[in-house]
Backbone of each chain as ProteinMPNN parsed JSONL, in Angstrom:
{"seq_chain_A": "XXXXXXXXXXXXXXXXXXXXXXXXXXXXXXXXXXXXXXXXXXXXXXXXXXXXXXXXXXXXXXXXXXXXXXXXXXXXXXXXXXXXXXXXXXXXXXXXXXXXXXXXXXXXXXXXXXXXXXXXXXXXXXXXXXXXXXXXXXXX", "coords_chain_A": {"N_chain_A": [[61.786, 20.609, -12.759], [58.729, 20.446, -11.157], [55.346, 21.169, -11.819], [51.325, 21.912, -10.782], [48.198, 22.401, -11.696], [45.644, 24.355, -11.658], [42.234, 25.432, -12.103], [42.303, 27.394, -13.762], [44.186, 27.285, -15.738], [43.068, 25.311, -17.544], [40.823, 26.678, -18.556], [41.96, 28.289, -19.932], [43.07, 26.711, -22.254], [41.262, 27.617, -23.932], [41.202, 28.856, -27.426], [40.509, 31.415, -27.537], [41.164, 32.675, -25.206], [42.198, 34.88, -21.928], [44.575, 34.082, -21.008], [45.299, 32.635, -22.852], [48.226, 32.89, -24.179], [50.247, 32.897, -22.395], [49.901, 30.259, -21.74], [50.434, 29.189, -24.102], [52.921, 29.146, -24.307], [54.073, 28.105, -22.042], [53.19, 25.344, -22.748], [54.44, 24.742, -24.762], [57.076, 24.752, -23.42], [56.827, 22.782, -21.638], [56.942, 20.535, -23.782], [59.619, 21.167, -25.32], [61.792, 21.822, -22.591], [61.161, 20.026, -20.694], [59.994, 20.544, -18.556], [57.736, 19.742, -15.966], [54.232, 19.435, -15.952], [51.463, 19.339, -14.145], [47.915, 18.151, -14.185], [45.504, 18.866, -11.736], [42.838, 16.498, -10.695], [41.402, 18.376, -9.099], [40.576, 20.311, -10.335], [39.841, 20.113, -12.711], [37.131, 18.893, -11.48], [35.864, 21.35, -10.943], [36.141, 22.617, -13.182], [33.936, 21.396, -14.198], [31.634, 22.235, -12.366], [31.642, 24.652, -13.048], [31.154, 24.976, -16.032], [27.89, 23.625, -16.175], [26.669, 24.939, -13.822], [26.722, 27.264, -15.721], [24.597, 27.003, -17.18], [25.632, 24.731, -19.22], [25.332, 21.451, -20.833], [25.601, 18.342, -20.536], [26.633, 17.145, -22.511], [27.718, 18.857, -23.663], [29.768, 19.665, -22.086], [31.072, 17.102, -21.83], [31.935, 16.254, -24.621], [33.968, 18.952, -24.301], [35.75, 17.92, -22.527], [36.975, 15.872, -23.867], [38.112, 17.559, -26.0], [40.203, 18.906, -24.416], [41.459, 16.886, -22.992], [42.807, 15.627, -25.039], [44.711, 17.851, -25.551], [45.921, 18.013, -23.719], [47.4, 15.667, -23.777], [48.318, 15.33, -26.036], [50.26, 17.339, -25.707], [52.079, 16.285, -23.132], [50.903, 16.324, -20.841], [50.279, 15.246, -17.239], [47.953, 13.544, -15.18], [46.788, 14.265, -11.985], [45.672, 12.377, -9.341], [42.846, 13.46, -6.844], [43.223, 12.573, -3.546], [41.756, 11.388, -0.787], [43.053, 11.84, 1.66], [43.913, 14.6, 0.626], [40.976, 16.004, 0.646], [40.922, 15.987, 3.463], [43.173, 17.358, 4.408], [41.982, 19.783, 2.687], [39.701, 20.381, 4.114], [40.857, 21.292, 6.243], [42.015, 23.669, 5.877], [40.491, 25.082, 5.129], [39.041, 25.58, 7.427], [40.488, 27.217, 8.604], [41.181, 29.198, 7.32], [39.292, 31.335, 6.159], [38.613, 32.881, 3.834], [39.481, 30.836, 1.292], [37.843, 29.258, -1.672], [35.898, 26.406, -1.884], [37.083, 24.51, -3.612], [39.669, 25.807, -4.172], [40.45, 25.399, -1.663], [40.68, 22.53, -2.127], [42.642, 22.31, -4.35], [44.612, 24.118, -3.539], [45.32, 21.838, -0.856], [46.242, 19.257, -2.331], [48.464, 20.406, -3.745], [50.287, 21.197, -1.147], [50.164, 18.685, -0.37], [51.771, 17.224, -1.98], [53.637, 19.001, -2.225], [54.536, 20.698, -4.204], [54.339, 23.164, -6.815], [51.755, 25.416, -7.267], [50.447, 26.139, -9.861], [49.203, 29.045, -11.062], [47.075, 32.025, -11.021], [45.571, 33.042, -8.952], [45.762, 35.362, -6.313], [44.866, 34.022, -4.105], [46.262, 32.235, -2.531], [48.196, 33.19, -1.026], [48.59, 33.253, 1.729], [48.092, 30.691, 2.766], [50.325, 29.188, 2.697], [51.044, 28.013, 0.358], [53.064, 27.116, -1.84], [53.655, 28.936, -5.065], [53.185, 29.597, -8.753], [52.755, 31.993, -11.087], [51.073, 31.967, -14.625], [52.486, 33.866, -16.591], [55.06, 33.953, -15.131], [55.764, 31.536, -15.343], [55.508, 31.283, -17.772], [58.047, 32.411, -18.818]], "CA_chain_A": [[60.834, 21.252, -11.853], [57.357, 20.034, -11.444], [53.619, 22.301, -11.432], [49.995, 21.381, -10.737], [47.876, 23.345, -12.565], [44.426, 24.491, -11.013], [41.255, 25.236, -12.871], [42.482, 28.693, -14.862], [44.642, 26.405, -17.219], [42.101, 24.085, -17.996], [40.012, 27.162, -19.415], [43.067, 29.375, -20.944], [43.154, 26.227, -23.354], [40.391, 27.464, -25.208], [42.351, 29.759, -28.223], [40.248, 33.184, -26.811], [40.959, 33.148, -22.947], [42.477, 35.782, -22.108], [45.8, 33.654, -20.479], [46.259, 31.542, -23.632], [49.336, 33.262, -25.03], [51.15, 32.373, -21.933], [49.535, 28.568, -21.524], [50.983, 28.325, -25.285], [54.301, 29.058, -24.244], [53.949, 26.912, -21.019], [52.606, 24.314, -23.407], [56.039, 24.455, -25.315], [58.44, 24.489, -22.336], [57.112, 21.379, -21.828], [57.406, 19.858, -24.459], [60.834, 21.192, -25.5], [62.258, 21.746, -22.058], [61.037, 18.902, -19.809], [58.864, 20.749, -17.249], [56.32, 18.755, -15.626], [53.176, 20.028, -15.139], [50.173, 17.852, -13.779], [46.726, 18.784, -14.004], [44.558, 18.607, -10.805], [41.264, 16.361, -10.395], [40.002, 19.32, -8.79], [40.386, 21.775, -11.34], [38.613, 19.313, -14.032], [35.9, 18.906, -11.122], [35.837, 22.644, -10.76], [35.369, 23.335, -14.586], [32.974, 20.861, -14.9], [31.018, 22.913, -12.197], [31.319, 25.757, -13.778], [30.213, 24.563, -17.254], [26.834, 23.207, -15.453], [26.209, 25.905, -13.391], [26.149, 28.725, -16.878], [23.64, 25.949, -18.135], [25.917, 23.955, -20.127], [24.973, 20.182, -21.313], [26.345, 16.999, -20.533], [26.978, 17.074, -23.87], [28.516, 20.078, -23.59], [30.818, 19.101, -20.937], [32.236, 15.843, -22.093], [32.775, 17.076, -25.704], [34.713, 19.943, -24.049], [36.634, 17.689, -22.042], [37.566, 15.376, -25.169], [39.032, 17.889, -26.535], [40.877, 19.409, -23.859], [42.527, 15.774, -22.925], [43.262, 15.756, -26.469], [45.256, 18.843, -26.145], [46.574, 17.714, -22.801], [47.831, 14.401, -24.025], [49.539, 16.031, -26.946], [51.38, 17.972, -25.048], [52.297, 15.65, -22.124], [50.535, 16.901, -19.222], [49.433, 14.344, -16.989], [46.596, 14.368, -14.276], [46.997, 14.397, -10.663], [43.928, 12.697, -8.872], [42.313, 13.81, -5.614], [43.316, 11.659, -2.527], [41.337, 11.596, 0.531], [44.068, 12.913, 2.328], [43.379, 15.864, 0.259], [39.772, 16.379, 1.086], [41.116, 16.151, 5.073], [43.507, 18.877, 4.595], [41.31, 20.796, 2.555], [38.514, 21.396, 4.928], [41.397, 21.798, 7.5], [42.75, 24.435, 5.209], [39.472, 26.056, 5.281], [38.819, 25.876, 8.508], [41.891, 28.183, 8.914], [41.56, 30.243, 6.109], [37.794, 31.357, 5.164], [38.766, 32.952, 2.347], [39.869, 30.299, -0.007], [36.672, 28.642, -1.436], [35.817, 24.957, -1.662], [37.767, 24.267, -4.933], [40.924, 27.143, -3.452], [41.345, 24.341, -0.649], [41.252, 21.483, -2.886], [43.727, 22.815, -5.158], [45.89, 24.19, -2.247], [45.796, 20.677, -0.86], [47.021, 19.22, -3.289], [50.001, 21.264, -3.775], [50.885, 21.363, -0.107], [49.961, 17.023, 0.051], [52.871, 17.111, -2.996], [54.843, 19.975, -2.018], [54.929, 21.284, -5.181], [54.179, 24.48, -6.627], [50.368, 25.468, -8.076], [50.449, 27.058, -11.23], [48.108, 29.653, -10.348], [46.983, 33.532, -11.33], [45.333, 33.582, -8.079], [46.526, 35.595, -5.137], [44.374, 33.938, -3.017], [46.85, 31.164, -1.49], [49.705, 33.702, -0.313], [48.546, 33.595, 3.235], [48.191, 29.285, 3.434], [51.334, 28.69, 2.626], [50.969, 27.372, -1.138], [54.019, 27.809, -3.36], [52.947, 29.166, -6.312], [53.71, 30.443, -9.882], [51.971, 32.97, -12.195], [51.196, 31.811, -16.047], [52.955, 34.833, -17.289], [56.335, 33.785, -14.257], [56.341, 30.362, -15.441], [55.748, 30.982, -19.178], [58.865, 33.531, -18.786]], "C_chain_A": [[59.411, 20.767, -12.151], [56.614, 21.044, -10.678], [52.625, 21.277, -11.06], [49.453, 22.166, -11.099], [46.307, 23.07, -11.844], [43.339, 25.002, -12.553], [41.45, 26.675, -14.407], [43.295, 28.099, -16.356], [43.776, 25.448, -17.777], [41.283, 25.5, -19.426], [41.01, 28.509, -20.161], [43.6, 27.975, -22.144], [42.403, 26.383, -24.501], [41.488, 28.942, -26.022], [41.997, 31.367, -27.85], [40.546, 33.64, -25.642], [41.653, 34.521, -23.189], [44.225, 35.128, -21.347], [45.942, 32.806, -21.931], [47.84, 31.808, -24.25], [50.426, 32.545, -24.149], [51.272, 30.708, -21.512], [50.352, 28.033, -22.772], [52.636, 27.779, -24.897], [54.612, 28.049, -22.996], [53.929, 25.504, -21.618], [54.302, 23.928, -24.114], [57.466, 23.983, -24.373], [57.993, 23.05, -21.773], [57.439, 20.33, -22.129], [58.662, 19.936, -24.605], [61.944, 21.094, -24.257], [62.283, 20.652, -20.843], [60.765, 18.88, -18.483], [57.73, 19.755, -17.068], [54.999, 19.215, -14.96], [52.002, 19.173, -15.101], [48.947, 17.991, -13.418], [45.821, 18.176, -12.789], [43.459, 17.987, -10.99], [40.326, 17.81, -10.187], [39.315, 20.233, -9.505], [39.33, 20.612, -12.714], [36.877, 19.117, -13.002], [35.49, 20.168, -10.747], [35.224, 23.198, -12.178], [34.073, 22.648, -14.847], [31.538, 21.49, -14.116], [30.284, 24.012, -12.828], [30.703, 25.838, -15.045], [28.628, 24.24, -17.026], [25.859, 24.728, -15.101], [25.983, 27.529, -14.566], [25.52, 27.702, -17.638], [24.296, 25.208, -19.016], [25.529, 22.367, -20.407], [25.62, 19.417, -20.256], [27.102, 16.84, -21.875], [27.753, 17.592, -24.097], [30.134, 19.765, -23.162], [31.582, 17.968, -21.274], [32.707, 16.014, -23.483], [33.578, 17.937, -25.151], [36.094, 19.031, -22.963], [37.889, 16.521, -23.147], [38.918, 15.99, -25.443], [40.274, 18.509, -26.162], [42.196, 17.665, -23.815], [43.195, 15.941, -24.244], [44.608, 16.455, -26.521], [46.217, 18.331, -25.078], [47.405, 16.574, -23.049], [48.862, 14.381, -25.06], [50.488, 16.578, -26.567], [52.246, 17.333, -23.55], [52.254, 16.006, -20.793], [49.833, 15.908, -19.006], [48.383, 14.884, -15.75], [46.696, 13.88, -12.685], [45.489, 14.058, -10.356], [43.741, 12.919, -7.43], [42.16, 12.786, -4.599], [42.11, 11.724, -1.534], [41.925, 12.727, 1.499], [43.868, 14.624, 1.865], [42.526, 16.949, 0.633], [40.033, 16.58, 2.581], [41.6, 17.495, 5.342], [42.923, 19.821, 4.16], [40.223, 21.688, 3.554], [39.706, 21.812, 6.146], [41.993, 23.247, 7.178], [41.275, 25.726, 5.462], [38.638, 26.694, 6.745], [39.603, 27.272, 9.148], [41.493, 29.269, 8.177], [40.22, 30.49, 5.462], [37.287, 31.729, 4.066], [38.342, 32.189, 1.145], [37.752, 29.432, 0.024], [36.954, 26.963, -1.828], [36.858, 24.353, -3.039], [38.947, 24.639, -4.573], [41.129, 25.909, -2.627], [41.122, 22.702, -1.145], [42.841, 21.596, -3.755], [45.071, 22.747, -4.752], [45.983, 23.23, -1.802], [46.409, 19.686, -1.199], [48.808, 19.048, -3.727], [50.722, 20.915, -2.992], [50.963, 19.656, -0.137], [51.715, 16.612, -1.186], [53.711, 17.791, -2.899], [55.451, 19.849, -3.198], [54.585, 22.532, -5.355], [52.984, 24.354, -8.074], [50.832, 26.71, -9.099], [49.062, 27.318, -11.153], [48.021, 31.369, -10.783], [46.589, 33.86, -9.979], [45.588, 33.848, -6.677], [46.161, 34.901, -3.997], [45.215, 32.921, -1.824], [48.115, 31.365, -0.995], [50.058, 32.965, 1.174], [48.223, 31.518, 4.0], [49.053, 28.664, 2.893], [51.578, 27.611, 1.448], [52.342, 28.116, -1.671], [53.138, 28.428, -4.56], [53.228, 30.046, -7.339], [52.725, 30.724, -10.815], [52.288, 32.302, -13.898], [52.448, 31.973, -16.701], [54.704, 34.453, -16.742], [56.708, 32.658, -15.021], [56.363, 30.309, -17.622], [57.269, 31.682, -19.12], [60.491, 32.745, -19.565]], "O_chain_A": [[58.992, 20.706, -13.307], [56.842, 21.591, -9.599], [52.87, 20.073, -10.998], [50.112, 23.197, -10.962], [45.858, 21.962, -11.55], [43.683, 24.915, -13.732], [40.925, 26.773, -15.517], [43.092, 28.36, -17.542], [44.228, 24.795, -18.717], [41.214, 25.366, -20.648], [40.581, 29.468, -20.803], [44.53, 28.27, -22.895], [42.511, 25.82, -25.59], [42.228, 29.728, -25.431], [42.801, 32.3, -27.84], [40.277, 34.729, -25.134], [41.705, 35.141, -24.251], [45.055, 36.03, -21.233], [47.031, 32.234, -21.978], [48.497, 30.885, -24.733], [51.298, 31.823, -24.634], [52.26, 30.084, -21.125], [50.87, 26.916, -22.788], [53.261, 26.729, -25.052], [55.49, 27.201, -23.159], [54.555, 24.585, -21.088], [55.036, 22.971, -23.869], [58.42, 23.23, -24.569], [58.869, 22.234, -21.486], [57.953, 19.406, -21.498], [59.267, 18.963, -24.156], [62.964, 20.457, -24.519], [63.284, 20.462, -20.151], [60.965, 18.055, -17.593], [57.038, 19.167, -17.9], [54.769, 19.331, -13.757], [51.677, 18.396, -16.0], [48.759, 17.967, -12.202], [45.435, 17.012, -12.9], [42.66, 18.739, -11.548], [39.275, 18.224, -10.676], [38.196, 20.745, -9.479], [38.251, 20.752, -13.29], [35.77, 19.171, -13.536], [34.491, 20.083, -10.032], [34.24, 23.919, -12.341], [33.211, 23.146, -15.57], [30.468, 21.438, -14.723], [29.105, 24.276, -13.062], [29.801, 26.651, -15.24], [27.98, 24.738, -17.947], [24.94, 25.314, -15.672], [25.325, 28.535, -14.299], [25.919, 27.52, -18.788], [23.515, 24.84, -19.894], [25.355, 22.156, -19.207], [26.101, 19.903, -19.232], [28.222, 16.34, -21.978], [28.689, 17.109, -24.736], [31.206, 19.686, -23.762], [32.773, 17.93, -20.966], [33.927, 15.93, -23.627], [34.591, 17.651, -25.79], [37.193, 19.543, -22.751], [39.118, 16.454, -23.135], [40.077, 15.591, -25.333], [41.213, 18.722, -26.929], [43.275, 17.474, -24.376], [44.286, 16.511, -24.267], [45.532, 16.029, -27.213], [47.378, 18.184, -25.46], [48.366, 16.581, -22.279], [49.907, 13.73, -25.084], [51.606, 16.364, -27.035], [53.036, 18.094, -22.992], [53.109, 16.027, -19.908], [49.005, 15.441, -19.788], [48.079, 16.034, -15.431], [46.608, 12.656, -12.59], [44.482, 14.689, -10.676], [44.658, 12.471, -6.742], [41.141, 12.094, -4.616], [41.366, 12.593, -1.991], [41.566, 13.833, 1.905], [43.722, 15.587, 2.617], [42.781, 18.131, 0.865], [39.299, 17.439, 3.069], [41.099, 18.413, 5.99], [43.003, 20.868, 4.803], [39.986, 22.884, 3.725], [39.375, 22.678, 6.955], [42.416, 23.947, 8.097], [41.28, 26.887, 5.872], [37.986, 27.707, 7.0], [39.213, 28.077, 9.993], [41.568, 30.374, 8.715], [39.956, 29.975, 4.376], [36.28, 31.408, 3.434], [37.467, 32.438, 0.316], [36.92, 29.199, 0.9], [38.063, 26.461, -2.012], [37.255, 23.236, -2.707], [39.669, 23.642, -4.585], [42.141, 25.289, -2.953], [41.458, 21.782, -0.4], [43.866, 20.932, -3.602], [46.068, 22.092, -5.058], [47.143, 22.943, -2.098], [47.175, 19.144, -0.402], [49.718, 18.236, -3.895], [51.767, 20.362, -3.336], [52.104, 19.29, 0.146], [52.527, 15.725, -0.919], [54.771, 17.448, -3.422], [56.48, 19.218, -3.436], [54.45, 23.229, -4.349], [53.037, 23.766, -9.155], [51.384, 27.803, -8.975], [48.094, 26.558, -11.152], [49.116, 31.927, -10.836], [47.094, 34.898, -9.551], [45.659, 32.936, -5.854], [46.832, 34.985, -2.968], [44.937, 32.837, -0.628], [48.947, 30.532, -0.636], [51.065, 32.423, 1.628], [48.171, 31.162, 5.177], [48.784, 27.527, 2.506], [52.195, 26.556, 1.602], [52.565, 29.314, -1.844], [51.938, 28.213, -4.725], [53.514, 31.208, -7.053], [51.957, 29.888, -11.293], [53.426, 32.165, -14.347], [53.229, 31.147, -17.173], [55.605, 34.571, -17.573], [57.868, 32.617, -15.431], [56.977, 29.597, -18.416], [57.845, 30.893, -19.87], [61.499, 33.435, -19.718]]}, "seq_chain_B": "XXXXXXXXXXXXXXXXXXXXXXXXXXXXXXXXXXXXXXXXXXXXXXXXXXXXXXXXXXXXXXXXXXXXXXXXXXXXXX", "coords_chain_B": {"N_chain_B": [[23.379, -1.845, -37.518], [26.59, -3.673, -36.812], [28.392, -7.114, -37.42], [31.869, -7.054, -36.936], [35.141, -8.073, -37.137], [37.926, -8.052, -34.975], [41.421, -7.364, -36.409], [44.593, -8.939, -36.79], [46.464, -6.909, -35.703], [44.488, -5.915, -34.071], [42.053, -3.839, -35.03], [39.464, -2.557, -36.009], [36.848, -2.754, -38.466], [34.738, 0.252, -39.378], [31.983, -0.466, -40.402], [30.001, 0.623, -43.925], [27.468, 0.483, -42.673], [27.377, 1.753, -39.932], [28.746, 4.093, -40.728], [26.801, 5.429, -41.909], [24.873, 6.105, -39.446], [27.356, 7.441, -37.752], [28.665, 10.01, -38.524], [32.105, 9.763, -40.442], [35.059, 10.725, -41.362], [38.175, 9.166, -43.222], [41.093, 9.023, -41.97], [40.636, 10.8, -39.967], [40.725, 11.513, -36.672], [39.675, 9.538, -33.619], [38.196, 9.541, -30.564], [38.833, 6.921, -27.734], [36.775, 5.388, -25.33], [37.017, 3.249, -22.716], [34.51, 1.264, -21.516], [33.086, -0.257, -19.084], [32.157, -3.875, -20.474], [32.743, -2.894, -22.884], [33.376, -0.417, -25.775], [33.388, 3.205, -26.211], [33.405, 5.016, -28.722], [34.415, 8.317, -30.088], [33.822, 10.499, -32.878], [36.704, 12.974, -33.464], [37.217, 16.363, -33.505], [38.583, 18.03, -36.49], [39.616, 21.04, -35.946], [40.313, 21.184, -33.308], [41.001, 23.48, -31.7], [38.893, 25.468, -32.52], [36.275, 24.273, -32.093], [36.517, 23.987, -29.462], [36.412, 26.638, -28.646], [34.351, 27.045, -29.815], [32.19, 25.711, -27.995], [33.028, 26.407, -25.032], [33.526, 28.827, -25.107], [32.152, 30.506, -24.618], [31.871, 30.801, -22.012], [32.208, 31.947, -18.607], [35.207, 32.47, -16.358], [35.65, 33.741, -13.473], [35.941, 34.916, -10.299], [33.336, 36.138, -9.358], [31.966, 33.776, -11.345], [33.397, 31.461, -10.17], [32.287, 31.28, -7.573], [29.851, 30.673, -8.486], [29.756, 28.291, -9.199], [30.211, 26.874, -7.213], [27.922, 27.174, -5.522], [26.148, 26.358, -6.995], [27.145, 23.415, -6.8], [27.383, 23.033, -4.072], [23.939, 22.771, -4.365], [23.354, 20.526, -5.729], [24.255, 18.577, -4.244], [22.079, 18.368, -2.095]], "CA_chain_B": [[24.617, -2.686, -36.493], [27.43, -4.457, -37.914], [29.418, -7.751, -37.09], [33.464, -6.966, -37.605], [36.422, -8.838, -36.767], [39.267, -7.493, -34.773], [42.305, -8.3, -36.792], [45.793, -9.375, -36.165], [46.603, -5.555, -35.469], [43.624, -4.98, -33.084], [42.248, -3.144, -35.623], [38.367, -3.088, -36.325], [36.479, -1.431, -39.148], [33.598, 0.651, -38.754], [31.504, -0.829, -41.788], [29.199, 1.214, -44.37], [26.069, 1.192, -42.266], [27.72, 2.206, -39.18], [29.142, 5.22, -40.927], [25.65, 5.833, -42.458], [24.88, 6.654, -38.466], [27.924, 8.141, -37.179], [29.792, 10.376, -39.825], [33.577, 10.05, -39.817], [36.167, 10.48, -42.501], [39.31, 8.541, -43.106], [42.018, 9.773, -41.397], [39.791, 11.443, -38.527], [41.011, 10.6, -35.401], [38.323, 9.097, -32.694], [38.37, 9.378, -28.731], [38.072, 5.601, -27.508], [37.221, 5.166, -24.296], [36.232, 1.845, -22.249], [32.714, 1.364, -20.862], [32.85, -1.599, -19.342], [32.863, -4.325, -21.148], [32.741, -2.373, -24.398], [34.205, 0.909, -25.79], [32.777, 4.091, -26.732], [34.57, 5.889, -30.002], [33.756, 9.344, -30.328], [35.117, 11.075, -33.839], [37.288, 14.137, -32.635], [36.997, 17.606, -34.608], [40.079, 18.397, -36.865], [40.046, 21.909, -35.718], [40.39, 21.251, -31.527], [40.753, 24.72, -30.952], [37.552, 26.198, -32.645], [35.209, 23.414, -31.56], [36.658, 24.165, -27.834], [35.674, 27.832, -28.478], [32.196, 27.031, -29.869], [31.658, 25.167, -27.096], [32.527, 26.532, -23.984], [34.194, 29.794, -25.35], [31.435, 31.944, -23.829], [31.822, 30.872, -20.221], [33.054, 33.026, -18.109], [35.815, 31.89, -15.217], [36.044, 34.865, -12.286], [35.579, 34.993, -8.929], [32.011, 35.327, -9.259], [31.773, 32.462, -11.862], [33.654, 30.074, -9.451], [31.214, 31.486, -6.174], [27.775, 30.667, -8.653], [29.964, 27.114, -9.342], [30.434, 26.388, -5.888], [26.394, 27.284, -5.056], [25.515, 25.476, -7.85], [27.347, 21.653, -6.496], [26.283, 22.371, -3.003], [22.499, 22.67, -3.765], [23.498, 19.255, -6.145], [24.792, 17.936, -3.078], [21.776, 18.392, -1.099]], "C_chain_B": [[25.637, -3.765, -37.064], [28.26, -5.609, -37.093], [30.878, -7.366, -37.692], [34.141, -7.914, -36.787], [37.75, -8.127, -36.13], [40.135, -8.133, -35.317], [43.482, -8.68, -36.363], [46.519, -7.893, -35.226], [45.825, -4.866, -34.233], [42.789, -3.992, -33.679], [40.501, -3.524, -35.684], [38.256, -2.141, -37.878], [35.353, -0.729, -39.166], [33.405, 0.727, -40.682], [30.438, 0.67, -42.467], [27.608, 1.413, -43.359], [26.559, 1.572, -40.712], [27.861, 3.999, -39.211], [27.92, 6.133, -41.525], [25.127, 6.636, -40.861], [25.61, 7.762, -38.042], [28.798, 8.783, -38.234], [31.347, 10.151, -39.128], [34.381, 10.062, -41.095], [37.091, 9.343, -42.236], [40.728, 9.445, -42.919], [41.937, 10.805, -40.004], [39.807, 10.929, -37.424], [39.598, 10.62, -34.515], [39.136, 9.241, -31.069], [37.986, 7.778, -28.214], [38.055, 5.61, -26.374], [36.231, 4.063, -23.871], [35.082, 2.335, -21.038], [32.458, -0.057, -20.376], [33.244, -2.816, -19.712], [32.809, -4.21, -22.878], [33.712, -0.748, -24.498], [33.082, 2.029, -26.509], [33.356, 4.626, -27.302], [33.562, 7.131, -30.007], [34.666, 10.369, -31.488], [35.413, 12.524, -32.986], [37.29, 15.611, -34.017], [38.472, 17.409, -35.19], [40.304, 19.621, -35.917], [39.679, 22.133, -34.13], [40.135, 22.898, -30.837], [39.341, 25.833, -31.265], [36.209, 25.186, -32.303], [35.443, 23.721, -29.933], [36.197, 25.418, -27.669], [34.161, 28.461, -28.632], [31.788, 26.357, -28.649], [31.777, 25.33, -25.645], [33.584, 28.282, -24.307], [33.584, 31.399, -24.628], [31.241, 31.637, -22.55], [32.921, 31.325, -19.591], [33.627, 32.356, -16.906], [36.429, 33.387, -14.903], [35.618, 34.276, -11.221], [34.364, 34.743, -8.749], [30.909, 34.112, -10.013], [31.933, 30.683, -10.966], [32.903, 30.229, -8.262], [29.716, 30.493, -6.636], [28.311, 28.875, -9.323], [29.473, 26.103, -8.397], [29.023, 26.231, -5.886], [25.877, 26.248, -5.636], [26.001, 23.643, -7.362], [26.756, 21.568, -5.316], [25.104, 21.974, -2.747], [22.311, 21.515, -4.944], [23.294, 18.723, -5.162], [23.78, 17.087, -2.202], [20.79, 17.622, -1.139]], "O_chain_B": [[25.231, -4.672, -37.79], [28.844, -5.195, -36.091], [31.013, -7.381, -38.915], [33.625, -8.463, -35.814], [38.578, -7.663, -36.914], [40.145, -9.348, -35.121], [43.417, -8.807, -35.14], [47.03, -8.059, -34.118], [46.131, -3.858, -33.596], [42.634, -3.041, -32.913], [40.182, -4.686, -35.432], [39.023, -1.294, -38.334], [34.556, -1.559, -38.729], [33.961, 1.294, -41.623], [30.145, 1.604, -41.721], [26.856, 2.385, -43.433], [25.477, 1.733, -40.147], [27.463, 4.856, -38.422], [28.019, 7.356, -41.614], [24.958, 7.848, -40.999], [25.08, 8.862, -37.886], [29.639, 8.087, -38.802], [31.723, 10.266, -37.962], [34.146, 9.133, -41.868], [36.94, 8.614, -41.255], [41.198, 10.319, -43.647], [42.807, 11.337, -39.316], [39.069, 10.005, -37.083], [38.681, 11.433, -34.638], [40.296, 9.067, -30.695], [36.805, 7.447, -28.319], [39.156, 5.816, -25.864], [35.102, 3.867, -24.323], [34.916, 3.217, -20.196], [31.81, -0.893, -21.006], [34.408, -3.151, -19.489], [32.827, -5.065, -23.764], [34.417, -0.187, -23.66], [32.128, 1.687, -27.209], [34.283, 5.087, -26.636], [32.334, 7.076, -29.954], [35.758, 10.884, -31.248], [34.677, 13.051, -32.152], [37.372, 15.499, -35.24], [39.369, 16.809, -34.596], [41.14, 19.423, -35.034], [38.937, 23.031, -33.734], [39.429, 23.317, -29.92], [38.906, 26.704, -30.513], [35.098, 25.715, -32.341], [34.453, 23.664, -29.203], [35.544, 25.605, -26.642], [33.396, 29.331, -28.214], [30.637, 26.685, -28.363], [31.013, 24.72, -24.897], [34.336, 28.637, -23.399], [34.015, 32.512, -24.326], [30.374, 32.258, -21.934], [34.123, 31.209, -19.833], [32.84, 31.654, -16.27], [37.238, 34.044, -15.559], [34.983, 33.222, -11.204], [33.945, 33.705, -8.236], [29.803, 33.687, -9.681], [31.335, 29.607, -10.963], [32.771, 29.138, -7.707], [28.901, 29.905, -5.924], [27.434, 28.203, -9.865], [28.782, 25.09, -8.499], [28.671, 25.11, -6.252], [25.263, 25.344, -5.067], [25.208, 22.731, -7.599], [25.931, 20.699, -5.035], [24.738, 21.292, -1.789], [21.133, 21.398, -5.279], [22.162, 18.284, -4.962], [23.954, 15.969, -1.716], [20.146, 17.39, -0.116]]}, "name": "protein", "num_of_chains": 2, "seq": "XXXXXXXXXXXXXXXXXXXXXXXXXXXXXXXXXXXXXXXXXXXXXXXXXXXXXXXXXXXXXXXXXXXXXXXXXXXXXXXXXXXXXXXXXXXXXXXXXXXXXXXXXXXXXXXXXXXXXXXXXXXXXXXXXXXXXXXXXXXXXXXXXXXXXXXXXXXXXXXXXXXXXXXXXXXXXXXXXXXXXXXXXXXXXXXXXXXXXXXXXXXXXXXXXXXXXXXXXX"}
């Protein structure tokens, strides 16, 4: 079975989140069981927003991504990058759906462009037709 | 600045006045990544998970973290 993993796993790798317990065990079923999960462009261009925007560095930011690959590379998650095609359906996704925000219809694009399923906490992509599995579902 | 030799291995060494610059132990793994036509080594912490928590351990990811993300690339953007 293969995931894509949006921007909440990126930051439940640090050891305090408040999802790491179940990212660990995610982290293991990988390794031991031979799930495939594949980290989104968007979600790395999503955190790196977010790092920015609460004043963080450059410095900041590419040390923090170091060490994340690091962790990602150890554990054999690879990285899914952001097509075009993507960016088409996304704004078409948003057009539809005003909800999701600009990152929400990257993500969901994605998914739906791969027809796979987003490894995701958030409810927000019931209603545009995203598969999608919970941390806590998929650590299970 | 130091002349080295890559050896049969691919292998360089990062001489005494190099390390006088950049600290690194032996046995301390490095991040290499290409620049070009050069590389950039960056030593890597031993302890990954408390250097990832000093460093972005106090940012907060919610709803209204990823709204003041968003604000924050569009008025990049503009």
């Amino acid at each position: 079975m293969s995931y894509v993993a949006d921007t909440e796993f990126l930051f439940s790798l640090r050891p305090r989140d408040r999802w790491t317990k179940p990212t660990r065990k995610i982290l293991r079923k990988v390794r031991q069981h031979g799930i495939q999960v594949r980290l989104l462009e968007s979600a790395v261009q999503e955190m790196r927003a977010v790092l920015f925007s609460q004043g963080k560095s450059h410095r900041d930011a590419y040390r923090s991504l170091i060490l994340i690959k690091t962790k990602l590379t150890k554990h054999g998650i690879l990285e899914e990058p952001t097509t075009i095609d993507d960016y088409i359906l996304a704004d078409k996704l948003r057009e539809e759906h005003a909800e999701l925000t600009y990152f929400d219809s990257l993500h969901a694009a994605a998914a739906l462009r791969l027809n796979t399923i987003l490894l995701t906490n958030d409810n927000v992509y019931a209603r545009c037709e995203v598969k999608t599995i919970t941390f806590e579902e998929l650590a299970r | 600045m130091s002349l080295v030799e890559v050896d049969s291995r691919y292998r360089v060494t990062l001489t005494s006045d190099v390390r006088k610059m950049v600290e690194v132990r032996k046995g301390q793994r490095v991040y290499i990544v290409p620049k070009g036509d050069s590389f950039v080594v960056i030593p890597l912490s031993d302890d990954v998970d408390s250097q990832l928590q000093k460093l972005i351990g106090n940012v907060k990811f919610n709803k209204a973290a990823r709204k003041k993300a968003e604000t924050f690339l569009f008025k990049q953007a503009r």
